[in-house]
C-alpha positions, 0 to 999 in steps of 0.5 A: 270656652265651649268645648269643640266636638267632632273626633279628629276634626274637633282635635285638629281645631285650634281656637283662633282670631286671624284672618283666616279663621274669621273668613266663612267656612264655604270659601275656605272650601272653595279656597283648598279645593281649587288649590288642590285642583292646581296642584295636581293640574301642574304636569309632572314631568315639565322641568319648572315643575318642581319650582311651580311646586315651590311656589305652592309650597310658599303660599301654603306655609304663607296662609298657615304664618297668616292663620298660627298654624305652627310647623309641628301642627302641620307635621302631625296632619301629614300622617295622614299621607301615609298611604300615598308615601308608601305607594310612592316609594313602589313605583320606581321599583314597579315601573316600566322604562330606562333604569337609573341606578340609585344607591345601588338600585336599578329604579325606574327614571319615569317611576322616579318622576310620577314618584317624586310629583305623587308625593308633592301633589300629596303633600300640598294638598294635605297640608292645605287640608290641615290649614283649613281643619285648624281654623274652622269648627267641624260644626262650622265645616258642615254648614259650609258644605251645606252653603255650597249646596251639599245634599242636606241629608249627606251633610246631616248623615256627617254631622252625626257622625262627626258628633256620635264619633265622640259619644262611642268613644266615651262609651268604648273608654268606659267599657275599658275602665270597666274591664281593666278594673276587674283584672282584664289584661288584653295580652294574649289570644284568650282575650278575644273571648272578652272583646269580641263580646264588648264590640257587640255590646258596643254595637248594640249600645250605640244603636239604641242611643242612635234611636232614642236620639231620633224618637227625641228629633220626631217628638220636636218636629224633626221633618228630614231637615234640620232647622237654621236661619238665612245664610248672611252676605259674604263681603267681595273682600272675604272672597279675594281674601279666600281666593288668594291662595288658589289664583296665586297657585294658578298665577305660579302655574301659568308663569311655569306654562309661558316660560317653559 
């Protein structure tokens, strides 16, 4: 098997045959953009909002069962809600409004709800997110947004920096071997005389690979768009397989709106 490119993308990949990694890339866009956009449509401070916010829940782990995302893959995407998490944890110490007073604590009640609904909404998302980046190529992911009529250039702006990403890695790894091979030991302030001038050096390298990559695009007829083929026709079933999940997300929503 091909090696997959792509950094972080290319890392949280995982090779495939399920259902879900067989639908088109732009309808797995199109399928965790509108969850995500009834997650964070479903009110805070309704009090079916945390069984709405269950059912999202089910669905999410349901399509990562369907596609052998396995729970430590979505624990380790998570991380990336790290931010979210810790500006959670502020508000009901920030918040304005009745106190409750919680393991000695005297919190915001109004900050522990928009904390609480925060987190939810974040963590919903993420792991949506994490769903699509295991069982779609990075490389497939731009031809997706391109399909979904993305700016072509900011679509070529990511794929290269999704694919030089690799290349400067594999650049800065060397210059580490490099150093640690002559006795460099990065433990003190001293160092900093060493590194500062290999982050230049790192700089200067990448620019110059990124200009011999784009004389070698001109001289084979590089115009500003880079050549691909007629997009194929999409099956009405692939788009009800991909829309499951964001109408079963709005269907949970609308149960919570009537019966509460």
């Amino acid at each position: 098997m091909a090696a997959v490119h792509g950094g972080v993308l290319g890392a949280a990949y995982l090779a495939g045959s399920s259902p879900v990694h067989r639908l088109p890339p732009h309808l797995k866009l199109v399928a965790v953009l509108g969850f995500a956009l009834v997650v964070v449509a479903t009110p805070v401070h309704a009090d079916w909002a945390w069984a709405a916010h269950g059912g999202h829940l089910a669905l999410v782990l349901l399509a990562a069962a369907v596609a052998g995302v396995g729970p430590a893959r979505l624990a380790r995407g998570l991380a990336i809600e790290v931010p979210f998490v810790l500006f959670a944890v502020l508000l009901p110490f920030v918040a304005q409004g009745p106190r409750v007073e919680v393991a000695g604590l005297a919190l915001s009640e109004s900050g522990l709800v928009a904390a609480g609904g925060l987190l939810a909404k974040a963590t919903l998302s993420v792991l949506a997110a994490v769903v699509l980046a295991a069982t779609t190529e990075p490389r497939a992911l731009l031809a997706g947004l391109e399909r979904l009529r993305l700016p072509a250039l900011l679509v070529q702006i990511l794929m290269f920096m999704m694919r030089y990403t690799d290349v400067v890695a594999g650049e800065l790894a060397r210059m580490r071997v490099a150093r640690e091979s002559r006795g460099f030991r990065g433990r003190h302030l001293g160092a900093l005389r060493v590194l500062g001038p290999a982050a230049g050096s790192l700089f200067v390298r990448s620019y110059e690979r990124g200009e011999r990559v784009h004389l070698a695009m001109l001289s084979r007829g590089y115009a500003g768009r880079l050549p691909g083929g007629p997009a194929p026709a999409v099956p009405a079933r692939a788009w009800l397989a991909a829309l499951a999940l964001p109408l079963g997300a709005a269907a949970v929503l609308a149960t919570g709106l009537l019966l509460g």
